[in-house]
DOKOLDO-738366 format. One record per atom (N, C-alpha, C): residue number from 1; residue in three letters; atom name; x, y, z. Coordinates in steps of 0.1 Angstrom, whole numbers, always signed. Layout:
node i=NUM, aa=ALA, at=CA, px=X, py=Y, pz=Z;
...
***
This chain:
node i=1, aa=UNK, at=N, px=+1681, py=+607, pz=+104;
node i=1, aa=UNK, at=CA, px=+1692, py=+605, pz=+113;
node i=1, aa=UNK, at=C, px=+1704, py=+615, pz=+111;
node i=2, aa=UNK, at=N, px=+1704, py=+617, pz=+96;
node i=2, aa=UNK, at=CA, px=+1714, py=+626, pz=+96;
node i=2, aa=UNK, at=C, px=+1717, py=+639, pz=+101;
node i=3, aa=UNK, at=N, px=+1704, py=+647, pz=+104;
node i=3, aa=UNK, at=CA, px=+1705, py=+660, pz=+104;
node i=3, aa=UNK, at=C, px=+1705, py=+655, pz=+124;
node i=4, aa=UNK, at=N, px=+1699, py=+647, pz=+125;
node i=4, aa=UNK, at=CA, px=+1699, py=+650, pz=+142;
node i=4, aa=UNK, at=C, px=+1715, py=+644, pz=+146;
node i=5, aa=UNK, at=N, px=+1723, py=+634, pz=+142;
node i=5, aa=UNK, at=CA, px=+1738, py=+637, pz=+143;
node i=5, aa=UNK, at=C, px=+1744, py=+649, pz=+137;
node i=6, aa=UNK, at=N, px=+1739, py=+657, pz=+124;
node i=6, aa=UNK, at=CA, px=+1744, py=+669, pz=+122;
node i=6, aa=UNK, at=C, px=+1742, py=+680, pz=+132;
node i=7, aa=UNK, at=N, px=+1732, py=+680, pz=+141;
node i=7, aa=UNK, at=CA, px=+1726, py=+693, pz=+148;
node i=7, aa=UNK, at=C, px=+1718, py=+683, pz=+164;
node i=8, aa=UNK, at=N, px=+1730, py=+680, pz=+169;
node i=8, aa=UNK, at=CA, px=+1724, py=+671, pz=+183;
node i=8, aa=UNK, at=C, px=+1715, py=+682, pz=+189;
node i=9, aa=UNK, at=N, px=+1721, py=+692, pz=+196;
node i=9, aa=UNK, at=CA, px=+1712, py=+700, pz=+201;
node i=9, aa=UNK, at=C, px=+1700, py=+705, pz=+202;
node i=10, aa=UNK, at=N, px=+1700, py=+707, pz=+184;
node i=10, aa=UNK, at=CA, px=+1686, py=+707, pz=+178;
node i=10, aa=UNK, at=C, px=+1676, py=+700, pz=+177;
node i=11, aa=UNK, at=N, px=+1683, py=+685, pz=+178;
node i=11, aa=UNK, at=CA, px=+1677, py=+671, pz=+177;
node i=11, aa=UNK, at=C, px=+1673, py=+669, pz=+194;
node i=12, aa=UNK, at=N, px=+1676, py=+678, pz=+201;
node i=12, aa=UNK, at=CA, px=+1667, py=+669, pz=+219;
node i=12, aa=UNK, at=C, px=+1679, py=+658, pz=+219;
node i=13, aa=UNK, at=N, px=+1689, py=+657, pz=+211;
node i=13, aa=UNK, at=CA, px=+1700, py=+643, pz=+221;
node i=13, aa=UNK, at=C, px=+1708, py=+647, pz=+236;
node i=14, aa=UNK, at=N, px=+1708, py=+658, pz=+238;
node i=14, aa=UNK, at=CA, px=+1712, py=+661, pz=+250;
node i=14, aa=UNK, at=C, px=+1701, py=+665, pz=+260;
node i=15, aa=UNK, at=N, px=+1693, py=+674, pz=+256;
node i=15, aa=UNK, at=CA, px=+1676, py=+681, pz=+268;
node i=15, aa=UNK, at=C, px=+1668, py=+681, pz=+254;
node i=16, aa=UNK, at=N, px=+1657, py=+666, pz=+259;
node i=16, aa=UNK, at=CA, px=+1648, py=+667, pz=+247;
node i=16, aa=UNK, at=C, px=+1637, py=+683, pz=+248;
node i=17, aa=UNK, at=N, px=+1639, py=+693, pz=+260;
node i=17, aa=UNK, at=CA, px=+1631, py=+702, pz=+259;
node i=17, aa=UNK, at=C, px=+1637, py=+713, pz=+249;
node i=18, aa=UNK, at=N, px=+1651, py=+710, pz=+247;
node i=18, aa=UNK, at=CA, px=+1657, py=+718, pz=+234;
node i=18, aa=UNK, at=C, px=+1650, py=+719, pz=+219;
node i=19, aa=UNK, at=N, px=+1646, py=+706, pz=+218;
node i=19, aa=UNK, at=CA, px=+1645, py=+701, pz=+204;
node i=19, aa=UNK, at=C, px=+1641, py=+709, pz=+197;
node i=20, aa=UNK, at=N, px=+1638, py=+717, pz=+185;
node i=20, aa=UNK, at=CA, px=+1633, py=+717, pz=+178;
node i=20, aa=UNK, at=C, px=+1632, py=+711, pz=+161;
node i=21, aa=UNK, at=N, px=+1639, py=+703, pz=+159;
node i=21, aa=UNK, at=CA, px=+1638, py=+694, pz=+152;
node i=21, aa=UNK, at=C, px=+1626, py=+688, pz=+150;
node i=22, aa=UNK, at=N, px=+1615, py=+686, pz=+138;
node i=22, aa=UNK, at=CA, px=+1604, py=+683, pz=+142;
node i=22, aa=UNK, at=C, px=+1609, py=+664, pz=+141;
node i=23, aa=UNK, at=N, px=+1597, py=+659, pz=+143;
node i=23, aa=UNK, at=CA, px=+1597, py=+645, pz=+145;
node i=23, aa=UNK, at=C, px=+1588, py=+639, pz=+136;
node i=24, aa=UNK, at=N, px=+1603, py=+634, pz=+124;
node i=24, aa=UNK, at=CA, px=+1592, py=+624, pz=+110;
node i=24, aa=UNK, at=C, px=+1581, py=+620, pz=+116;
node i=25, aa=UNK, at=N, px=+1575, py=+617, pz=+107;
node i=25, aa=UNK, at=CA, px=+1562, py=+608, pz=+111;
node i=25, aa=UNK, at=C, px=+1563, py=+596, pz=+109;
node i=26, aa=UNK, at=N, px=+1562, py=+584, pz=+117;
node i=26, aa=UNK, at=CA, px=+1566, py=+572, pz=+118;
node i=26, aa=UNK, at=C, px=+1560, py=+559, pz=+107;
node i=27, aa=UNK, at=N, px=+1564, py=+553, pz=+104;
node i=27, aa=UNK, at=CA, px=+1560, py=+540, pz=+92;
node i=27, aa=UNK, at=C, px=+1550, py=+539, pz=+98;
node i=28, aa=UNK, at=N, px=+1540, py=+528, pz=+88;
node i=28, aa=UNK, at=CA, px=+1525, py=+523, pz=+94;
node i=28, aa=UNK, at=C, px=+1525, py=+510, pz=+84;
node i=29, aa=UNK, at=N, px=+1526, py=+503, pz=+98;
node i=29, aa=UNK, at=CA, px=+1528, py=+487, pz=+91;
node i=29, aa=UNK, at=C, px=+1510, py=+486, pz=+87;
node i=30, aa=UNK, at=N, px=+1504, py=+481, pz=+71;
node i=30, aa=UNK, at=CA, px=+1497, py=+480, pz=+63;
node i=30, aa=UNK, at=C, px=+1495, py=+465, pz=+56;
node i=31, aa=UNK, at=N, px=+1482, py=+462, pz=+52;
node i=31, aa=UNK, at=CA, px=+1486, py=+450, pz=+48;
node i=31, aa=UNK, at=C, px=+1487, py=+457, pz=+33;
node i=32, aa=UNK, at=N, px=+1484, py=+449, pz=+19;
node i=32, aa=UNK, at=CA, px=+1488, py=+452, pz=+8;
node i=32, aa=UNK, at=C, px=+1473, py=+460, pz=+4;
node i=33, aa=UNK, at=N, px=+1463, py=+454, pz=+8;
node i=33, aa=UNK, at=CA, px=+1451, py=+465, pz=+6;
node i=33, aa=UNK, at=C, px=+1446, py=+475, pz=+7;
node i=34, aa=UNK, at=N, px=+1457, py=+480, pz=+17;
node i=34, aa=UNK, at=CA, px=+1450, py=+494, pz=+26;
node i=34, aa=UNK, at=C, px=+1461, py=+505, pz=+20;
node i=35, aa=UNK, at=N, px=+1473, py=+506, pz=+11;
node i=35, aa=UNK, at=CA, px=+1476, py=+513, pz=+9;
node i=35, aa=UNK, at=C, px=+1477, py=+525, pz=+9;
node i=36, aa=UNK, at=N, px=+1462, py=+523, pz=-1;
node i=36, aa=UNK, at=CA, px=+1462, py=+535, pz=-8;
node i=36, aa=UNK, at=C, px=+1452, py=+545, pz=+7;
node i=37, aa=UNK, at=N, px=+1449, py=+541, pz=+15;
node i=37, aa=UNK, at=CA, px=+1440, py=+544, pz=+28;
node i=37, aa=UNK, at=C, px=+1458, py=+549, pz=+34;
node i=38, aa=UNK, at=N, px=+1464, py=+540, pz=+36;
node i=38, aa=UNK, at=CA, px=+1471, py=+550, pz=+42;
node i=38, aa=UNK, at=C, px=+1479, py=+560, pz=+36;
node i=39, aa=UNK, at=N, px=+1484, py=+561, pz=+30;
node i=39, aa=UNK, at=CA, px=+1494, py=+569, pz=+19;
node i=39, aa=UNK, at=C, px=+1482, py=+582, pz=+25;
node i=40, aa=UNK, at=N, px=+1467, py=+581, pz=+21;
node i=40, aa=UNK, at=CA, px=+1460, py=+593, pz=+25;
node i=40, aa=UNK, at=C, px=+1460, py=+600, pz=+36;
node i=41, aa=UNK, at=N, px=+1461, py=+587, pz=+49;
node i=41, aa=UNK, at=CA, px=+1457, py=+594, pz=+63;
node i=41, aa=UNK, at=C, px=+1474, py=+601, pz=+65;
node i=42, aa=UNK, at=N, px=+1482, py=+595, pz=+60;
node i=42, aa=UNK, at=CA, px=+1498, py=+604, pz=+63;
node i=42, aa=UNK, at=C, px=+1501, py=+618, pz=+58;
node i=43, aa=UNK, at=N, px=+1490, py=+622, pz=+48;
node i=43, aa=UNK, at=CA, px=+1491, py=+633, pz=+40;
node i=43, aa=UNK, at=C, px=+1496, py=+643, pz=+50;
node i=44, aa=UNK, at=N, px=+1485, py=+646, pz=+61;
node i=44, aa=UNK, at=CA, px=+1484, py=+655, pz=+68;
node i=44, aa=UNK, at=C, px=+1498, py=+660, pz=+74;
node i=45, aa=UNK, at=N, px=+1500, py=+647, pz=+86;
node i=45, aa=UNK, at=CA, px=+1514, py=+642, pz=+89;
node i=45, aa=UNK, at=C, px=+1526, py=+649, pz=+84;
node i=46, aa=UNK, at=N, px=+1529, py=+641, pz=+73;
node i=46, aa=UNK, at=CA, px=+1540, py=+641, pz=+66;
node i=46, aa=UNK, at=C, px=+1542, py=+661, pz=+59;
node i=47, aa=UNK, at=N, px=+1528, py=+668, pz=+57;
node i=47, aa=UNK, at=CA, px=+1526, py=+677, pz=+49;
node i=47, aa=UNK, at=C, px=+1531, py=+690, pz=+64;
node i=48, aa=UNK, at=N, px=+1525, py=+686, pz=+72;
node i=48, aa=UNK, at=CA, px=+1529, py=+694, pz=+88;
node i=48, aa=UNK, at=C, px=+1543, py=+689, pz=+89;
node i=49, aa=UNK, at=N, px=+1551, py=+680, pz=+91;
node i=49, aa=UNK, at=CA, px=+1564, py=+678, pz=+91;
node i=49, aa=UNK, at=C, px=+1573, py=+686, pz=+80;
node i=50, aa=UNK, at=N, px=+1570, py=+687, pz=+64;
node i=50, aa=UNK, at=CA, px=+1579, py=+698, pz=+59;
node i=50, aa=UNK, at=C, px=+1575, py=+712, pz=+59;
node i=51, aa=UNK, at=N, px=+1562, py=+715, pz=+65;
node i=51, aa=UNK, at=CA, px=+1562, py=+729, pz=+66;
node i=51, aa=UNK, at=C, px=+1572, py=+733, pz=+82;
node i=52, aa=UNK, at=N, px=+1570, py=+725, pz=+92;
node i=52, aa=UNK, at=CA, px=+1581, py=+726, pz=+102;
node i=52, aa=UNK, at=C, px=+1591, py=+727, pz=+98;
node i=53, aa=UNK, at=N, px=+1600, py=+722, pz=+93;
node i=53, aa=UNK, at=CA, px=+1608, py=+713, pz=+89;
node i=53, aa=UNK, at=C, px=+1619, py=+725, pz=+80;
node i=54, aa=UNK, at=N, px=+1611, py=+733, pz=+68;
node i=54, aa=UNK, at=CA, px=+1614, py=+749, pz=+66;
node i=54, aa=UNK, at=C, px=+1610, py=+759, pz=+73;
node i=55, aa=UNK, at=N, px=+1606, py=+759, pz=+82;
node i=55, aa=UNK, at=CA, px=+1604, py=+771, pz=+89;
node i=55, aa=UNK, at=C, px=+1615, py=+770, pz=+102;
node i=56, aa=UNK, at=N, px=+1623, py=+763, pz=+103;
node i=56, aa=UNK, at=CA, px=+1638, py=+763, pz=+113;
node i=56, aa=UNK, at=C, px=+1644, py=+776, pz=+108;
node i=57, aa=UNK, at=N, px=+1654, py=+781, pz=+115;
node i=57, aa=UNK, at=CA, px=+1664, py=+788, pz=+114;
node i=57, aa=UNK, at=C, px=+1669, py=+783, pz=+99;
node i=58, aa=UNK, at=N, px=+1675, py=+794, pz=+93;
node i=58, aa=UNK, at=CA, px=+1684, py=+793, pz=+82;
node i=58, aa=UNK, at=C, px=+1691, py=+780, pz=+81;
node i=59, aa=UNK, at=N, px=+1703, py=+779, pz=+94;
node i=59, aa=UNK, at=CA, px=+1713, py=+767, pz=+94;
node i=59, aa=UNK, at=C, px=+1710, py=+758, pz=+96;
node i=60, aa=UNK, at=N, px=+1698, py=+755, pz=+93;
node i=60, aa=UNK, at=CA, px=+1693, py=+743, pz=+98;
node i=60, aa=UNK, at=C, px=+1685, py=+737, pz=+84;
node i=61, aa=UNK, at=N, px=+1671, py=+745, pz=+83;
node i=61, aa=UNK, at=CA, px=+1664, py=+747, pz=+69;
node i=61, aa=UNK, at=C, px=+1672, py=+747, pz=+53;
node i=62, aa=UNK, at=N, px=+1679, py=+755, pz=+53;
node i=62, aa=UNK, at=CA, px=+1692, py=+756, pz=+43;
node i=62, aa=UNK, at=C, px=+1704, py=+743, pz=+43;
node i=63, aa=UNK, at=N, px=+1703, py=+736, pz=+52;
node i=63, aa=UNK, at=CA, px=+1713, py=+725, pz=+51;
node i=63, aa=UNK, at=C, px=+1718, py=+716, pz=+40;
node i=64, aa=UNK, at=N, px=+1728, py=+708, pz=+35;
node i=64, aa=UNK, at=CA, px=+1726, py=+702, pz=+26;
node i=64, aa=UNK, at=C, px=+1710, py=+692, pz=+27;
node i=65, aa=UNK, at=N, px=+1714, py=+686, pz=+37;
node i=65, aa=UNK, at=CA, px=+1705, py=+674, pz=+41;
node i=65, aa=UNK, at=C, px=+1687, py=+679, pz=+36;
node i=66, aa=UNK, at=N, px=+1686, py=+690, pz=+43;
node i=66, aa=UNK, at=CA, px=+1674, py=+690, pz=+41;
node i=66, aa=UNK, at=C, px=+1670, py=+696, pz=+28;
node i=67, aa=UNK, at=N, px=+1681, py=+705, pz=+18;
node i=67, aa=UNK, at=CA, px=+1681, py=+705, pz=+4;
node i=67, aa=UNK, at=C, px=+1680, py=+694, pz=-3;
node i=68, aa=UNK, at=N, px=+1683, py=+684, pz=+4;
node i=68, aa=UNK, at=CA, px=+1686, py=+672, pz=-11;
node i=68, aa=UNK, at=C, px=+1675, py=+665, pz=-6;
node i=69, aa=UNK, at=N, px=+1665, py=+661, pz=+7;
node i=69, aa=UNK, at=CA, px=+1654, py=+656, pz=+9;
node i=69, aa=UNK, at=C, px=+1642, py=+665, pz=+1;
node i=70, aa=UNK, at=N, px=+1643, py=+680, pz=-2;
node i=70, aa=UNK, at=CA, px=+1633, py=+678, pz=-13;
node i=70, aa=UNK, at=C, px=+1639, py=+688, pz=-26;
node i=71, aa=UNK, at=N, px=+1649, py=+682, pz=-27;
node i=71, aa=UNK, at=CA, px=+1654, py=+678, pz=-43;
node i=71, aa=UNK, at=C, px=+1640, py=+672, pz=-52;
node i=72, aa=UNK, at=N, px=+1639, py=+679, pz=-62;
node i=72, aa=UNK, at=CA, px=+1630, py=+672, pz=-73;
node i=72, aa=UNK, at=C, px=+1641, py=+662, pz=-79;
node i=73, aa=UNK, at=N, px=+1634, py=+648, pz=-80;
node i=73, aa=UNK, at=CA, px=+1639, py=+638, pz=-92;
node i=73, aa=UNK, at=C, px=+1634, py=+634, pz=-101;
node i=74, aa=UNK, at=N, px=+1640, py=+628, pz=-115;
node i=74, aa=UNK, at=CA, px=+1631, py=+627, pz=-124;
node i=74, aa=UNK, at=C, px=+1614, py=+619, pz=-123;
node i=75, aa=UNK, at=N, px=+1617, py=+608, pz=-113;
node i=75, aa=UNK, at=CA, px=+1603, py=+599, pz=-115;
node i=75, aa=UNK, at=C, px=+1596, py=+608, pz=-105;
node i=76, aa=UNK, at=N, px=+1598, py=+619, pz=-99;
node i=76, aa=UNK, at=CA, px=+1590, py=+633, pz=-94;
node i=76, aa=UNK, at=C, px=+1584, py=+641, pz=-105;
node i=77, aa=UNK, at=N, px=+1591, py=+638, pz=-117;
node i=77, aa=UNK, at=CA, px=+1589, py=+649, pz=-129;
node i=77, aa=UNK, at=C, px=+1575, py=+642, pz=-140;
node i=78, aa=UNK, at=N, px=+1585, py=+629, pz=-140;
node i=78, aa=UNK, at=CA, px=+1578, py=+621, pz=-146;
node i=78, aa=UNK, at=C, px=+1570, py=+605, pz=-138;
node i=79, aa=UNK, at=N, px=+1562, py=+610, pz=-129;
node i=79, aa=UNK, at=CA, px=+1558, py=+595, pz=-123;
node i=79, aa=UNK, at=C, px=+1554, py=+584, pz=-131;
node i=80, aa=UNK, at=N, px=+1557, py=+573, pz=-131;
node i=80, aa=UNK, at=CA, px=+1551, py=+561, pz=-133;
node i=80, aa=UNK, at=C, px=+1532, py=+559, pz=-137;
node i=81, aa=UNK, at=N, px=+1530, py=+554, pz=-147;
node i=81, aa=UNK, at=CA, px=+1518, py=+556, pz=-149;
node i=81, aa=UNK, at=C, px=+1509, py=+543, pz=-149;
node i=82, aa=UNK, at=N, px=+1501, py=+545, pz=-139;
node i=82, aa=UNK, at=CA, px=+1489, py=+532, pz=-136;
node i=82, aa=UNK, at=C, px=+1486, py=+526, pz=-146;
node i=83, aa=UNK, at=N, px=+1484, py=+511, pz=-151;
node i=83, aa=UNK, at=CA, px=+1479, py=+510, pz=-159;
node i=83, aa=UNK, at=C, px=+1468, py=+496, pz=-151;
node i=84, aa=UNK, at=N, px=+1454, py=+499, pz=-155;
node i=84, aa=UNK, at=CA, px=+1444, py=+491, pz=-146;
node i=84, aa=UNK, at=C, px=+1446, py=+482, pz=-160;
node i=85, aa=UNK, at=N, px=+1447, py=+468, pz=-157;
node i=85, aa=UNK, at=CA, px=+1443, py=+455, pz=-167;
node i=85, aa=UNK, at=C, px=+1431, py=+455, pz=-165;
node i=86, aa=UNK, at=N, px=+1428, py=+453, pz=-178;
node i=86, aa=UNK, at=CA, px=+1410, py=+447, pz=-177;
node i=86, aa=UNK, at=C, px=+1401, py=+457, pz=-175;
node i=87, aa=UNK, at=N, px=+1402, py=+470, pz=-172;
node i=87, aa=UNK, at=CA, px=+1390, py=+478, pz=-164;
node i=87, aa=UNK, at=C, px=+1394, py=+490, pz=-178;
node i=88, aa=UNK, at=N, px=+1380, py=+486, pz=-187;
node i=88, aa=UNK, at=CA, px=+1376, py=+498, pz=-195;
node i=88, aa=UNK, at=C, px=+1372, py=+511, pz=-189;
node i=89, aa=UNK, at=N, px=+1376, py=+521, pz=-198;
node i=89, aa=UNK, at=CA, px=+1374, py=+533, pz=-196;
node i=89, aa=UNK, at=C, px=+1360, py=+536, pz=-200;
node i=90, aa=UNK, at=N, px=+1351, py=+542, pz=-191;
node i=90, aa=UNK, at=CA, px=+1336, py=+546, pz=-191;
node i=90, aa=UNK, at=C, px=+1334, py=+559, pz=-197;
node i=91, aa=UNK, at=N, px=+1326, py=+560, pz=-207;
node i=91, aa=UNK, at=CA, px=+1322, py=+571, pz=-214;
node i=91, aa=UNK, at=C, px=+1328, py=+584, pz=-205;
node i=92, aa=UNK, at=N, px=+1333, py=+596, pz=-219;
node i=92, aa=UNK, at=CA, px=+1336, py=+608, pz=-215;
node i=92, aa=UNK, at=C, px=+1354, py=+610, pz=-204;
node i=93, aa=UNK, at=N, px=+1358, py=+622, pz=-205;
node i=93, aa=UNK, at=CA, px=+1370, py=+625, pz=-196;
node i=93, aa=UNK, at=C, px=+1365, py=+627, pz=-184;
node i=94, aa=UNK, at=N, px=+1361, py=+615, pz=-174;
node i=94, aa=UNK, at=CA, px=+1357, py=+624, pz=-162;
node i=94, aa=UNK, at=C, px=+1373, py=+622, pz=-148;
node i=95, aa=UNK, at=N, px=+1375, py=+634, pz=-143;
node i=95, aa=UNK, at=CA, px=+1383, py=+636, pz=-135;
node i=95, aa=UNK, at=C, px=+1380, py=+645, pz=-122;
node i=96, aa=UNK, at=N, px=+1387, py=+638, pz=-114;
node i=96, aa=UNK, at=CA, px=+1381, py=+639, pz=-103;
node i=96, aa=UNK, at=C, px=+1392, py=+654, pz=-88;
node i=97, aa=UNK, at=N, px=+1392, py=+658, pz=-87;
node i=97, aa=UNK, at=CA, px=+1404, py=+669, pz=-79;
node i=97, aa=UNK, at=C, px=+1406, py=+657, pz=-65;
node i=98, aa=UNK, at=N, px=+1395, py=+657, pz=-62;
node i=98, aa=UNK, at=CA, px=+1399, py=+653, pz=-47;
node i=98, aa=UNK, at=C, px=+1393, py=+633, pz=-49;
node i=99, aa=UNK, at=N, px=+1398, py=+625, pz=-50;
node i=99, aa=UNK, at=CA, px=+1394, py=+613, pz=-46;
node i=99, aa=UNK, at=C, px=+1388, py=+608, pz=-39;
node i=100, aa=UNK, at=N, px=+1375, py=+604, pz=-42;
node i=100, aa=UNK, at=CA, px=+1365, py=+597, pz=-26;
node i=100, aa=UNK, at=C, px=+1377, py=+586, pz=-19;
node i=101, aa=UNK, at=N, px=+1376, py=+585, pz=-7;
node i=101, aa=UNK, at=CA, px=+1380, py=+575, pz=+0;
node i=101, aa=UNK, at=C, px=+1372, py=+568, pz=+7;
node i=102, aa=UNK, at=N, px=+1372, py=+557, pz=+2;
node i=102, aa=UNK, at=CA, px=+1363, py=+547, pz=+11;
node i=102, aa=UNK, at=C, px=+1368, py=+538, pz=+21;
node i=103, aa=UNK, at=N, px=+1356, py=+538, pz=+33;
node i=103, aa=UNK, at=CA, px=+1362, py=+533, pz=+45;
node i=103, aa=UNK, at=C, px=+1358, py=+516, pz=+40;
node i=104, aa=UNK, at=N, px=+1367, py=+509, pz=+46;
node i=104, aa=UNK, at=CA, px=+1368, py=+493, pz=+43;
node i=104, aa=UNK, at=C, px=+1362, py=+485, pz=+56;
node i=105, aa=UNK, at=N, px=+1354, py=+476, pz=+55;
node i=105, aa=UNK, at=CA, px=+1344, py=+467, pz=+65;
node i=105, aa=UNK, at=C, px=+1345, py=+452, pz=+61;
node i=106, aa=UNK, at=N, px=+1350, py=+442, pz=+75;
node i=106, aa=UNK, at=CA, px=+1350, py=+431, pz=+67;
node i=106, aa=UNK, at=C, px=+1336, py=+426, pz=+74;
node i=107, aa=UNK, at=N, px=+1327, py=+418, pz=+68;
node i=107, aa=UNK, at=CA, px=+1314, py=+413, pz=+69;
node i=107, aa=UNK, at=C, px=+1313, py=+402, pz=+83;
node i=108, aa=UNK, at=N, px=+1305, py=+401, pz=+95;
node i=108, aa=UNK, at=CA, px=+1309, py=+395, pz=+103;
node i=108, aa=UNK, at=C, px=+1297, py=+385, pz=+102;
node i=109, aa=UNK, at=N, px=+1288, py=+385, pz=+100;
node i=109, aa=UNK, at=CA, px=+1276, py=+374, pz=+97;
node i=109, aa=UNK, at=C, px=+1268, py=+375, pz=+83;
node i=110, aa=UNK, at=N, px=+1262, py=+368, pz=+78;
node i=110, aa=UNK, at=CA, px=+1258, py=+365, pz=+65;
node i=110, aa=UNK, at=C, px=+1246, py=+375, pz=+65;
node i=111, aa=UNK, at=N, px=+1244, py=+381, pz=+51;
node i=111, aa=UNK, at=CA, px=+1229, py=+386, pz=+49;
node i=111, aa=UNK, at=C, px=+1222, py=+386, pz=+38;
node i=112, aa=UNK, at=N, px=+1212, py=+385, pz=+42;
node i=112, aa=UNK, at=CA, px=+1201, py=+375, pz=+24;
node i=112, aa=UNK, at=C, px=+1197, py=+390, pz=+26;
node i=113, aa=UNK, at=N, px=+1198, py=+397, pz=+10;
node i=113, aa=UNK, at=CA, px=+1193, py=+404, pz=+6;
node i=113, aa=UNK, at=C, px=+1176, py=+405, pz=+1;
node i=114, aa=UNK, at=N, px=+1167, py=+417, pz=+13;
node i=114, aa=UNK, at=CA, px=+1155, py=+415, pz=+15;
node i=114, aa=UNK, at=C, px=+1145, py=+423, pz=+5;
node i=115, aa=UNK, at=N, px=+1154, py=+434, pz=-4;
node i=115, aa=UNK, at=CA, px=+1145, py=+443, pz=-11;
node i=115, aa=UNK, at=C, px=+1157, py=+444, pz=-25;
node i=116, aa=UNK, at=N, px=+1151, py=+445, pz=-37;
node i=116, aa=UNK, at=CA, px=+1157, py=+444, pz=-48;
node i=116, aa=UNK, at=C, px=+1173, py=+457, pz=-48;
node i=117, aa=UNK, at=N, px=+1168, py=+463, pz=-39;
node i=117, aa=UNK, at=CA, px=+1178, py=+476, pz=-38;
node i=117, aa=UNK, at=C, px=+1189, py=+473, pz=-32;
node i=118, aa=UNK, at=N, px=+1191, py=+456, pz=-22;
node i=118, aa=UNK, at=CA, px=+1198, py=+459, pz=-13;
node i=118, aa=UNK, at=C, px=+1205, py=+448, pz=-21;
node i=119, aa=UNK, at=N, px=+1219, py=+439, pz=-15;
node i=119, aa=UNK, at=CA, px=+1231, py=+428, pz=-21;
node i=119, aa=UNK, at=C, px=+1233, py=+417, pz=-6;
node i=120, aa=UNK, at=N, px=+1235, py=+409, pz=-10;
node i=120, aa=UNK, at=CA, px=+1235, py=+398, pz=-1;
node i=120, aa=UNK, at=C, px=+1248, py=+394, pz=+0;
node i=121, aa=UNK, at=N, px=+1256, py=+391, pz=+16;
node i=121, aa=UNK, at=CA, px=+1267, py=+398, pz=+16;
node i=121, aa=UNK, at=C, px=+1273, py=+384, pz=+28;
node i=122, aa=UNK, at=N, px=+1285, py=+376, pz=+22;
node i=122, aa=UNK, at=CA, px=+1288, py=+366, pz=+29;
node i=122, aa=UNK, at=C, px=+1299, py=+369, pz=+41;
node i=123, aa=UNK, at=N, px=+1301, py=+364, pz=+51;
node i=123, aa=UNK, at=CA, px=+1308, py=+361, pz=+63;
node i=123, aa=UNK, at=C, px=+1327, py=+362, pz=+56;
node i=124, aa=UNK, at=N, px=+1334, py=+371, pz=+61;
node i=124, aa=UNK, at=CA, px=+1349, py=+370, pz=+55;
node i=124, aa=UNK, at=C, px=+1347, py=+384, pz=+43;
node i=125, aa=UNK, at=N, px=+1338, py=+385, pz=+38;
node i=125, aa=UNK, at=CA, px=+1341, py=+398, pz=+27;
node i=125, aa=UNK, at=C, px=+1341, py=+412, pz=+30;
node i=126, aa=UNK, at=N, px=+1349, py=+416, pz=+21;
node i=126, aa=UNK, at=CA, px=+1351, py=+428, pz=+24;
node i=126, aa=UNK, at=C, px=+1346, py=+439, pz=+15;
node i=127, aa=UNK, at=N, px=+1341, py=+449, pz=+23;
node i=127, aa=UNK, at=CA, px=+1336, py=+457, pz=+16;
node i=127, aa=UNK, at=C, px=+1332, py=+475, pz=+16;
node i=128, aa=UNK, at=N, px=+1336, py=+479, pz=+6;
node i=128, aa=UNK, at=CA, px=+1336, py=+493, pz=+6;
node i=128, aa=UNK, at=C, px=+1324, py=+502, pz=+8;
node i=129, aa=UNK, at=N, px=+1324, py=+511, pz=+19;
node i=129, aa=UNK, at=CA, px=+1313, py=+518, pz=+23;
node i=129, aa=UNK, at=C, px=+1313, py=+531, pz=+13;
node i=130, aa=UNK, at=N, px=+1303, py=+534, pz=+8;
node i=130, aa=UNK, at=CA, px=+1299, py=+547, pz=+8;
node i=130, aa=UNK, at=C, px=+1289, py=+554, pz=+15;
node i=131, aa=UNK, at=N, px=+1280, py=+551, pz=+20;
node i=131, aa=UNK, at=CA, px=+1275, py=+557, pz=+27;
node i=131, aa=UNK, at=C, px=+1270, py=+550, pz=+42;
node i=132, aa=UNK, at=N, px=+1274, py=+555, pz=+46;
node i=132, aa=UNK, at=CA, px=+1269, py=+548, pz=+62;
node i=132, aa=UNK, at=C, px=+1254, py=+556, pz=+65;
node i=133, aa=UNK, at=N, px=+1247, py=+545, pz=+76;
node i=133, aa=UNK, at=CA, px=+1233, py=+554, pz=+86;
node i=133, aa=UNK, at=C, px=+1234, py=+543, pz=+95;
node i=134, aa=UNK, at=N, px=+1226, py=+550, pz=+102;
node i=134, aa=UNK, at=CA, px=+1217, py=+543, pz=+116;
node i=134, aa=UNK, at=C, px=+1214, py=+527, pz=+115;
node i=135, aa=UNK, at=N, px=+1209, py=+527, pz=+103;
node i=135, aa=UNK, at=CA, px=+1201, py=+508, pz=+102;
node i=135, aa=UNK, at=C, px=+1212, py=+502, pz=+96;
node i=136, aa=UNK, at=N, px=+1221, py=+508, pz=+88;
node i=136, aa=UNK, at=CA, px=+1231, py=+494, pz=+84;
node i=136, aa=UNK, at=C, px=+1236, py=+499, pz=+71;
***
């Protein structure tokens, strides 16, 4: 809000066909599960908003405002470090670049597991796909 009261014009508050101010990307109400699913799908979003975002005119790009929005801070330097309770570490350093993301399914009718390969799977649960096909 600041920079579009700093730069109405820029901001579309008088002829939104003026604007060039790009347009944050908006919240995404989540329940507590899906976090980390969304934090992913905004990457894009959010990552196209500050490449816009510097490529304005000088007086605009150069501002305080948009200097101090990507200001490095310390917990930028130094993030916070996960610590999983209870979940041992599995043989070897394995690390991963890109993170699988799995799509999430809640179960709508019951299934008795018919071949030793497959899991039997109740009404209300949820569950992480890796690989989808045709039969299920």
């Amino acid at each position: 809000m600041q920079m579009l009261d700093k730069f109405p014009m820029e901001g579309g508050q008088k002829d939104p066909k003026q604007r060039i101010i790009p347009f944050l990307p908006g919240k995404i109400l989540f329940r507590r599960s899906h976090i980390r699913d969304v934090a992913v799908k905004r990457l894009i979003p959010i990552d196209e908003y500050c490449k816009a975002l510097i490529q304005l005119p000088p007086y605009i790009s150069q501002c305080d405002e948009v200097l101090q929005f990507f200001e490095t801070r310390p917990e930028d330097l130094n993030p916070p470090k996960e610590e999983h309770v209870g979940k041992k570490k599995s043989g070897g350093d394995l690390t991963s670049v890109d993170p699988m993301v799995l799509e999430q399914y809640v179960v709508v009718a019951d299934y008795q597991k018919q071949e030793s390969s497959e899991i039997s799977l109740s009404v209300g649960q949820v569950v992480d796909i890796i690989e989808k096909n045709e039969s299920g």
